[in-house]
C-alpha positions as MATLAB code, in Angstrom:
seq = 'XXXXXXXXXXXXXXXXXXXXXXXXXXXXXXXXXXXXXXXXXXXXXXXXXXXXXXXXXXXXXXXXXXXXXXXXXXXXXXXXXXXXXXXXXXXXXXXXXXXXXXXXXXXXXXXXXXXXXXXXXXXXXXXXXXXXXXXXXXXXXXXXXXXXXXXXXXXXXXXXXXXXXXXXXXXXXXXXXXXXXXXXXXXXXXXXXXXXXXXXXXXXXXXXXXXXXXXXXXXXXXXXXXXXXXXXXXXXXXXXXXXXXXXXXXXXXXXXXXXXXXXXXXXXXXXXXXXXXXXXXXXXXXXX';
ca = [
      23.538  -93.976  -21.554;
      22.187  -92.385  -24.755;
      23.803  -92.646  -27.533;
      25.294  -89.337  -29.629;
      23.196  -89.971  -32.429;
      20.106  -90.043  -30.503;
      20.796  -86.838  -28.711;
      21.413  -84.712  -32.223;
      18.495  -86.205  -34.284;
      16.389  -82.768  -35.076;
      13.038  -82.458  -33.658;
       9.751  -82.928  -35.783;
       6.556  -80.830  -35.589;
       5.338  -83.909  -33.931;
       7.386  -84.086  -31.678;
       6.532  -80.717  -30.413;
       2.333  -80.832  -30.493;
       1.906  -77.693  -27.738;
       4.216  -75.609  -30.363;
       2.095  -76.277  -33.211;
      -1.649  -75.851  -30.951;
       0.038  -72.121  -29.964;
       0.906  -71.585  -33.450;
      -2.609  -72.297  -34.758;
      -4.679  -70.855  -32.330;
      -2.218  -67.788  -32.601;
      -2.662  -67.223  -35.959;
      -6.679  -68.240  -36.167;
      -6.734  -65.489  -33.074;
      -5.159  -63.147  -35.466;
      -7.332  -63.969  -38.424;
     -10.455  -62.824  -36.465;
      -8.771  -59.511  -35.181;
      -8.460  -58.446  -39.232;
     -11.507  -60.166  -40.225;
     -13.481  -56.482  -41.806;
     -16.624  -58.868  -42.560;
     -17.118  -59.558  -38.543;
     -18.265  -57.210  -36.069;
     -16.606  -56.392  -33.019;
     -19.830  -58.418  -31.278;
     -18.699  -61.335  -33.510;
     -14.494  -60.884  -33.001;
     -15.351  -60.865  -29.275;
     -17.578  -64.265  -28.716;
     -15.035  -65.531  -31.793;
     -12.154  -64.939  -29.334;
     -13.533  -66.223  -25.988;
     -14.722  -69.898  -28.420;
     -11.223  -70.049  -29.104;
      -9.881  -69.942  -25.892;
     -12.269  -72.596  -24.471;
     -10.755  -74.916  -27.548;
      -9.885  -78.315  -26.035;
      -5.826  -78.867  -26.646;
      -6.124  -82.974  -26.520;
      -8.259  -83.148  -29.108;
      -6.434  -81.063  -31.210;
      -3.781  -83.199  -30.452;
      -5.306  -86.393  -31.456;
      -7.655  -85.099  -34.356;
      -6.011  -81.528  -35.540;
      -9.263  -79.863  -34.743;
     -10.132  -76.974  -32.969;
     -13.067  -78.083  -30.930;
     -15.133  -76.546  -28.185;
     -18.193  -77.680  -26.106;
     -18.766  -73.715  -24.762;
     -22.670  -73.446  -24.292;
     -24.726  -70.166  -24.897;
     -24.801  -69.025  -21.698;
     -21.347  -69.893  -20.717;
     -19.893  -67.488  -23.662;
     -22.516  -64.829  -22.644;
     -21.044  -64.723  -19.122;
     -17.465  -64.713  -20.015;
     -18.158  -61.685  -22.594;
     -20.945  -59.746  -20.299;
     -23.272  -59.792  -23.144;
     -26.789  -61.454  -23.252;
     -28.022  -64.479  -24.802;
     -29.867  -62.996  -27.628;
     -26.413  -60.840  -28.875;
     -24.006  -64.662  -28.659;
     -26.893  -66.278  -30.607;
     -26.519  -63.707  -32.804;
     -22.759  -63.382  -33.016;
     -22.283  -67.332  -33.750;
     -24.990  -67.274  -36.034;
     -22.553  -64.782  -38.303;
     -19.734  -66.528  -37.482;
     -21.446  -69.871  -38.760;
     -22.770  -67.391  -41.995;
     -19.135  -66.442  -42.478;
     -17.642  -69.729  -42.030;
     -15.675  -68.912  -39.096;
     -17.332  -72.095  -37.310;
     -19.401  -74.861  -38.005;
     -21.817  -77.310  -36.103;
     -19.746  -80.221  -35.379;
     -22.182  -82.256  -33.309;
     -25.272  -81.428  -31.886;
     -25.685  -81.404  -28.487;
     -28.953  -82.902  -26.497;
     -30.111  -84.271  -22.862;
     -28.461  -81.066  -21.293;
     -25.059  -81.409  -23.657;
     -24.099  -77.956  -25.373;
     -23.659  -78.217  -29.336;
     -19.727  -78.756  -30.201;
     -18.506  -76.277  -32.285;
     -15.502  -76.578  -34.874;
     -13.198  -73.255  -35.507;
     -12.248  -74.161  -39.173;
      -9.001  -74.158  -40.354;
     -10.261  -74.063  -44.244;
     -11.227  -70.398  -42.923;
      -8.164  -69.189  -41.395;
      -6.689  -71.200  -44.917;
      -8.441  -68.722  -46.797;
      -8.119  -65.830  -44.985;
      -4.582  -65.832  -43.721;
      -2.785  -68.264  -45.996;
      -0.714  -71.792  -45.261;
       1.763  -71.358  -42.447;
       5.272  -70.437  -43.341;
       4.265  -68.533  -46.812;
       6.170  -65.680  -46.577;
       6.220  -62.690  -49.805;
       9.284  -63.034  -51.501;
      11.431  -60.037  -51.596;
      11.798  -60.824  -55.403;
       8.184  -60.672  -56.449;
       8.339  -57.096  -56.030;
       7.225  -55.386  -58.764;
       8.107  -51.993  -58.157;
      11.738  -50.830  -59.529;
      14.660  -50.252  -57.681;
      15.287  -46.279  -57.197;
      18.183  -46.481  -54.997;
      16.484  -44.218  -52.230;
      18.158  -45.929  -49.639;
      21.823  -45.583  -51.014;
      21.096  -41.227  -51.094;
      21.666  -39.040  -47.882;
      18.868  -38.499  -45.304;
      17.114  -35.698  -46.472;
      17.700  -35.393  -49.840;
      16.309  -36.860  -53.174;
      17.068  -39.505  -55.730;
      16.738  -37.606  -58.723;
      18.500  -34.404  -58.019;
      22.237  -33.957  -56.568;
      23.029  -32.812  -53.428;
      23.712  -29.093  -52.608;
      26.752  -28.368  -51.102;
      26.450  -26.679  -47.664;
      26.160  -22.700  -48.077;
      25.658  -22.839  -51.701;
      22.858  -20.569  -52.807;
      21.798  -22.417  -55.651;
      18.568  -24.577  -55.621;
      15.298  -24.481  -55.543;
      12.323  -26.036  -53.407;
      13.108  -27.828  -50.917;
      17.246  -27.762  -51.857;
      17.178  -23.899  -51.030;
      19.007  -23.463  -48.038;
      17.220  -21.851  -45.019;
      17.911  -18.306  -44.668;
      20.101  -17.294  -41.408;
      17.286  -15.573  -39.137;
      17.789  -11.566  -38.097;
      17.083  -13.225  -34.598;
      18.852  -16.227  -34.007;
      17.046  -18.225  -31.118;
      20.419  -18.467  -29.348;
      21.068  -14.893  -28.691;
      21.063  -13.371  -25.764;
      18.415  -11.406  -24.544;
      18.994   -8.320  -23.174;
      17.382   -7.714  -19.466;
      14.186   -6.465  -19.432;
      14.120   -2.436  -17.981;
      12.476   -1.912  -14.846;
       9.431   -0.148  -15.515;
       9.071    3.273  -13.615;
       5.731    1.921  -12.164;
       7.315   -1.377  -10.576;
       8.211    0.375   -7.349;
       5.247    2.238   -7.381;
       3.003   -1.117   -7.639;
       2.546   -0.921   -3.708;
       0.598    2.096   -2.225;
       2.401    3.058    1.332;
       0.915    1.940    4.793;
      -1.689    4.515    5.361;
      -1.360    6.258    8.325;
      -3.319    6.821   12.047;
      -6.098    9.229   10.312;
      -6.344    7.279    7.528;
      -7.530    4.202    9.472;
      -9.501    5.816   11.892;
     -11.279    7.731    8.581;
     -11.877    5.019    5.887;
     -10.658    1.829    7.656;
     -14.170   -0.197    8.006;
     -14.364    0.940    3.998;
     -11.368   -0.816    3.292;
     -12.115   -3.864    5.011;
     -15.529   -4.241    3.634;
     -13.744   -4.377    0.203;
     -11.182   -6.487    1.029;
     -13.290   -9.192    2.646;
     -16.984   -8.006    1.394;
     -19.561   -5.606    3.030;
     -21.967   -8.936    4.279;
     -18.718   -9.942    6.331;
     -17.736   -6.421    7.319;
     -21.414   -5.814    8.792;
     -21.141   -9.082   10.746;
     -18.064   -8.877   12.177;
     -16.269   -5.481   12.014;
     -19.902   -2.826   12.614;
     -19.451   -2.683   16.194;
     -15.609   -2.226   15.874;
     -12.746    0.453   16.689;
      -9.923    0.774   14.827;
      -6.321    2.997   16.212;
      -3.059    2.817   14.916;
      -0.201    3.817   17.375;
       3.188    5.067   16.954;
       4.973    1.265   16.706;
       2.536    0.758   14.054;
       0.611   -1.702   16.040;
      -3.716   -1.603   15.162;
      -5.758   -2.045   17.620;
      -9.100   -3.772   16.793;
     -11.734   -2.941   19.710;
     -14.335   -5.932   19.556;
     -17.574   -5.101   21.129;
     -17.588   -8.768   23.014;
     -15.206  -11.432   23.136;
     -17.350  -13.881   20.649;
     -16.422  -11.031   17.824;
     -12.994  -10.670   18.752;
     -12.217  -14.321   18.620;
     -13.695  -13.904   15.336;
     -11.785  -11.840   13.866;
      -8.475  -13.183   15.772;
      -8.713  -16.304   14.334;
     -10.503  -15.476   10.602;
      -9.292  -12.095   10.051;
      -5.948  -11.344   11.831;
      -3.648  -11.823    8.685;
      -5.765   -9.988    6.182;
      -5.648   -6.861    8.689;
      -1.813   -7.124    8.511;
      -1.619   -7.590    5.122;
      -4.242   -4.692    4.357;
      -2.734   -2.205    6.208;
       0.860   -3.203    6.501;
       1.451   -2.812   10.437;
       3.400   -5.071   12.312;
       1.102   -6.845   14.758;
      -2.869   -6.433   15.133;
      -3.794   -6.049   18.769;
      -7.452   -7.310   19.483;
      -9.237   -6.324   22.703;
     -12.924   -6.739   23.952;
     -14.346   -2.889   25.159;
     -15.000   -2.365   28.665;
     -18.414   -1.400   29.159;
     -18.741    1.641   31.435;
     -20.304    0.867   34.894;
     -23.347    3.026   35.328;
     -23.950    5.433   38.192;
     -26.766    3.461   39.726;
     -25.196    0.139   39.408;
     -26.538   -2.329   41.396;
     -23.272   -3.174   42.500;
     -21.077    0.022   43.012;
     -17.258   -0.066   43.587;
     -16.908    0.042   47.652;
     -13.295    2.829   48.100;
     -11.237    1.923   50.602;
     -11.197   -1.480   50.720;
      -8.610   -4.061   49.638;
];
């Protein structure tokens, strides 16, 4: 059994080497993102070395160390050789890494992220600006109302005094909330529908109408050979010529003839063609 004192002595950063590994390559990762002397080619194979750093020996030595080859980093960032040469050649220019051994015999070199780097560019752990370094003066923004300013007083609500932006906003002739009146029918609404046209009127400029409702190439294919009636239950009848046009125009055309000329059905039939007098087969009377 433990004893109390062991189980409340604080923990050391030694005692915790993974915290202190995510820590570093945290803020080294973040050091490289706000770099403005790398490019983004540079930031990218930067980022990718620092991920392949080895975590034991950063444990045992406090570096961060990586045995990444060439060809390995050009893989993982889908560039080519030539741009990850170039890339760690400005990192090693900008001091971002540094040749820690070199490799031979089929070894890849082992690179060193330096921590004097991320030193310089983001500063010893933990340093944190002090609030009282501040150089600029206190104004007391924060202690005046939302909305209005330091150095001049408030304006009471309504008051018409004030200038700039303390002049109160003039009440609008029309207020967004009212109501709005409904809109008056226009004479021409009921009127925006001419009436069903009538028997003559179909049997007199009916093809015309279709060809511009559905186009004279269509008309001319499907509707030249046509009749068109209108009866009494205003039904239209559509003679086809065969029954190839009058399926045609059944299945195609059906609810643009209702639609055009407002009738209640559209009857399509296929013409009977009239049996001549010397038919080679006449019609024999009297039989059943």
């Amino acid at each position: 059994m433990s004893s109390p004192s062991a189980s409340t002595t604080p923990a050391t950063p030694a005692a915790k080497p993974q915290a202190a590994f995510r820590e570093t390559v945290g803020r080294f990762r973040c050091a490289v993102l706000a770099c403005p002397a790398l490019k983004p080619r540079d930031k990218l194979v930067a980022l990718v070395m620092l991920e392949r750093v080895n975590r034991q020996m950063f444990e045992a030595l406090g570096l961060l160390l990586t045995w990444t080859g060439v060809e390995a980093v050009a893989r993982l960032c889908a560039l080519s050789t030539r741009d990850v040469e170039r890339a760690r050649s400005a990192l090693l220019a900008a001091g971002v890494i540094v040749r820690d051994r070199a490799g031979g015999r089929g070894q890849p070199t082992r690179m060193r992220l330096c921590l004097d780097w991320l030193e310089r560019e983001d500063g010893p752990a933990g340093d944190a600006p002090d609030p009282s370094d501040d150089p600029s003066p206190d104004t007391s923004v924060a202690d005046a109302r939302v909305g209005q300013s330091a150095e001049r007083p408030p304006t009471a609500p309504g008051s018409s005094a004030g200038t700039g932006l303390h002049r109160p906003t003039p009440e609008s002739a029309k207020p967004c909330d009212k109501t709005r009146e409904p809109t008056r029918a226009s004479p021409h609404a009921s009127a925006g529908t001419s009436p069903p046209p009538s028997a003559a009127d179909i049997e007199r400029d009916g093809h015309a109408r279709i060809a511009r409702r559905i186009g004279a190439v269509q008309h001319a294919t499907w509707f030249r050979g046509c009749r068109l009636g209108l009866s009494g239950d205003r039904r239209l009848t559509v003679t086809a010529p065969n029954r190839c046009v009058a399926d045609r125009i059944r299945a195609a055309y059906e609810l643009e003839l209702l639609r055009l000329f407002q009738v209640e059905a559209v009857d399509i039939a296929v013409a009977v063609p009239p049996i001549a007098a010397d038919s080679a087969f006449p019609l024999i009377e009297g039989r059943a």
